[in-house]
Each structure stands twice: as C-alpha cells, then as structure tokens.
C-alpha positions as a printed NumPy array, in Angstrom:
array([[  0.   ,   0.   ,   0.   ],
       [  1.279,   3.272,  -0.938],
       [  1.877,   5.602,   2.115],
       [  2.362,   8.814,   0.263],
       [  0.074,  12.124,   1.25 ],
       [ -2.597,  12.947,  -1.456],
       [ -3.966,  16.25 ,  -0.964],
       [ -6.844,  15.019,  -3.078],
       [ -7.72 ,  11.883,  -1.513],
       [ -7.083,  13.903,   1.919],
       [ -9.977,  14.126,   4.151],
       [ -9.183,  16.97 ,   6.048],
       [ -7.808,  19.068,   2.941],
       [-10.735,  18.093,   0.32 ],
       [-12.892,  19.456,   3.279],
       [-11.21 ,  22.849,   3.592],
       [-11.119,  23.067,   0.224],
       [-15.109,  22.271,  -0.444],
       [-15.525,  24.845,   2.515],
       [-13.485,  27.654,   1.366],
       [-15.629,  27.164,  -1.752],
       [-19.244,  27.948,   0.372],
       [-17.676,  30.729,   1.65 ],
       [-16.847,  32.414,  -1.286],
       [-19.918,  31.435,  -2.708],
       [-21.63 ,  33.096,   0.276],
       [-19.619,  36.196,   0.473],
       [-20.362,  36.827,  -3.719],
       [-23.926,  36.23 ,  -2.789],
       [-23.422,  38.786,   0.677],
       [-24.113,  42.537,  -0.361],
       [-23.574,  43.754,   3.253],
       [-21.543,  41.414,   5.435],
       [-19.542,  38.66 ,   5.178],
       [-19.617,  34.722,   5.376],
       [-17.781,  35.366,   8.922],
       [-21.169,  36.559,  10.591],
       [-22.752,  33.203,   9.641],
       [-22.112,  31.539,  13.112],
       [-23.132,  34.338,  15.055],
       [-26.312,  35.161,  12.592],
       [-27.401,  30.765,  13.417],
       [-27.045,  31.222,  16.685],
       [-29.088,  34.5  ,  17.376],
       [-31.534,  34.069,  14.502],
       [-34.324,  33.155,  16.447],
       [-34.115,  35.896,  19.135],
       [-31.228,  33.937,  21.321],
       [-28.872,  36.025,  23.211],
       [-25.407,  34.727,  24.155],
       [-22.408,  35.809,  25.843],
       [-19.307,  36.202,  24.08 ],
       [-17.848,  33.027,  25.436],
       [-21.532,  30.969,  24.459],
       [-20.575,  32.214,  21.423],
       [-17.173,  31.164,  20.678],
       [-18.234,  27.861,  21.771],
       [-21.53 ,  27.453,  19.6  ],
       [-18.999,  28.145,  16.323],
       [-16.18 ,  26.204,  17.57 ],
       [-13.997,  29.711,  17.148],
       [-11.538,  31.07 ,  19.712],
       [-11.984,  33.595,  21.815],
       [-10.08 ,  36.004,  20.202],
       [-11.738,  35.105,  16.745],
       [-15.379,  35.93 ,  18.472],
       [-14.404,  39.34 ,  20.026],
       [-13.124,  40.165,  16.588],
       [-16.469,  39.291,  15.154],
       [-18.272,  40.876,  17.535],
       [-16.677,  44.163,  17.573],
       [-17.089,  44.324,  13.881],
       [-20.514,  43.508,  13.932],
       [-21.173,  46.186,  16.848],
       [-19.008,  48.755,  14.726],
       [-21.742,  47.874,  11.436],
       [-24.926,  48.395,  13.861],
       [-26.191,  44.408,  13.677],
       [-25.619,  43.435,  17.694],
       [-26.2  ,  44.831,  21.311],
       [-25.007,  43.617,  24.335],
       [-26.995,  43.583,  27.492],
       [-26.06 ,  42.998,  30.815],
       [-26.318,  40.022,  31.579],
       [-28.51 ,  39.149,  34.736],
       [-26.579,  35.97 ,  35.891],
       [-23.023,  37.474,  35.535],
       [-22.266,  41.528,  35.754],
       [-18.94 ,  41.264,  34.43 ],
       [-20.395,  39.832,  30.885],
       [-23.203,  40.951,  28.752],
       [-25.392,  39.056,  26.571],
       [-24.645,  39.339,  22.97 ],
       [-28.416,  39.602,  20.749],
       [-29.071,  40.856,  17.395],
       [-30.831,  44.207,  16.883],
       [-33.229,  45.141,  13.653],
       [-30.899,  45.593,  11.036],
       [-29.086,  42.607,  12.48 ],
       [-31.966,  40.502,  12.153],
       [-32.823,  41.761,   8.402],
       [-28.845,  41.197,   8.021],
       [-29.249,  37.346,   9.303],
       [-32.188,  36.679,   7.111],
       [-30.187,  38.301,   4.008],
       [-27.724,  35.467,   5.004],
       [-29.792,  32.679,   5.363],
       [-31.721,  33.749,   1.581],
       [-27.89 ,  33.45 ,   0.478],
       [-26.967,  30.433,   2.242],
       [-29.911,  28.501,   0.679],
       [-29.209,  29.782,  -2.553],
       [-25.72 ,  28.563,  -2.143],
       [-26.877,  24.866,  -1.165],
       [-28.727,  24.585,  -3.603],
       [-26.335,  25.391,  -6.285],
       [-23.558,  23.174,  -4.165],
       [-25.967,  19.946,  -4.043],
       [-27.833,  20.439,  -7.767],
       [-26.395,  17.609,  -9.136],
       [-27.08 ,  15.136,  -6.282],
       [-29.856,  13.304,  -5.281],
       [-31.961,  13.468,  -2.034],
       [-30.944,  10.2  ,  -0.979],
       [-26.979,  11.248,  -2.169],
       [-27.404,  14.492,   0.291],
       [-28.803,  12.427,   3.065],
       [-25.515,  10.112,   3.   ],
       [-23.321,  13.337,   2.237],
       [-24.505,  14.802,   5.724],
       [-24.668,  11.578,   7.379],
       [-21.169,  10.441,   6.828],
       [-20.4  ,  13.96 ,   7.154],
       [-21.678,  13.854,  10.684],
       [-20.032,  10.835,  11.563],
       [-16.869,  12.16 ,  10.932],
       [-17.137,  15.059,  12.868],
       [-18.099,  12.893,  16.355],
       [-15.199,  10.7  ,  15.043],
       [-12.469,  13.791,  15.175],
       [-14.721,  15.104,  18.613],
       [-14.474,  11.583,  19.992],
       [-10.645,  11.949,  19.046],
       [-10.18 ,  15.012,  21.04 ],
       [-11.23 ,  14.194,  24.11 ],
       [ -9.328,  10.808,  24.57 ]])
C-alpha cells in the first residue's frame, strides 16, 4: 500500500477546500456582510442572546476570533449587548433590527448557495453526504477528548 500524502484523496484538505468554496460562494452572494457573521447570525436568529464566550463555543472559534467578530458587527450596527442578569462582568450578545434583516439576508444566500452546491445530487446522495459527514465530525470530537 502506498503511504504517500494525497492532498486530493485527503480528508481533512478536500474538506477545507469544499468549505473555502461555500464561503466564497456566500460572500459573492453577501451585499452587506460577510460569510464570517454566519455563526453568530445561526445562533441568534431566532431571538437567542449569548455571551461572548456561548458564542465562541456554539462556532467552535476562539476567543479572540469571536471578540473580533463581535466588535465588527457592533461597529456595522447588527448586535447589542446587554447585561447580563446571571453574571455583571459579561453581557449578553443579541441581534438588533438591522441585524436581524442582516441574518435573514444570510440565510436567503446560504440557501441559494446549497442549492447550487448539491444540484447535481440526489436526495438520498445528500442524506448520505450529511450523514457520513456527521459521523466524521463525532469521530475527530471523539478523538479530542481521549
């Protein structure tokens, strides 16, 4: 068996690859915003407010990486922070009107870009996509805990 690294046969680079591709396809379809807002815009779509650190842990992002988004979202006019009741020292991170209109925007695009991503395979190809797809993911998870 040959031992040598294929990028293309390369689990962990073919996905990179495929997802750098949705979020380009996202950002072309983004008129204010960018694919970067995404997690943020899932998790406070329905009227959710998080802190900064429920955040970062809901997208799987650093710290850092959240604060960053954050701040540029609050700089754009899409968030507001609250106190929040349970802890004084953080504030609970929610999305304001234009944020809202913003996340819907992003959803519109994100379907749109789906669509165009899984055209050419069928509904019973997509529901083995995503379900091996998941089962990698709790593989890796599973990995990093041991």
């Amino acid at each position: 068996m040959d031992e040598s690294y294929d990028r293309e046969t390369s689990g962990g680079y073919v996905t990179n690859r495929a997802a750098r591709a949705f979020i380009r396809a996202l950002d072309r379809r983004l008129l204010n915003g960018s694919a970067g807002q995404m997690p943020v815009f899932l998790a406070l779509v329905d009227g959710a407010a998080y802190t900064q650190t429920e955040l970062a842990r809901i997208a799987s992002v650093e710290q850092p990486t959240m604060a960053n988004t954050l701040a540029r979202m609050e700089r754009d006019g899409l968030i507001e922070r609250t106190p929040d009741p349970a802890d004084r020292r953080s504030s609970l991170v929610s999305l304001n009107k234009l944020g809202r209109k913003r996340a819907a925007e992003a959803m519109e695009a994100a379907l749109a870009v789906n669509e165009v991503a899984f055209a050419r395979l069928s509904a019973a190809e997509r529901k083995t996509f995503f379900d091996l797809l998941h089962r990698v993911i709790a593989a890796l998870d599973a990995d990093g805990k041991a």
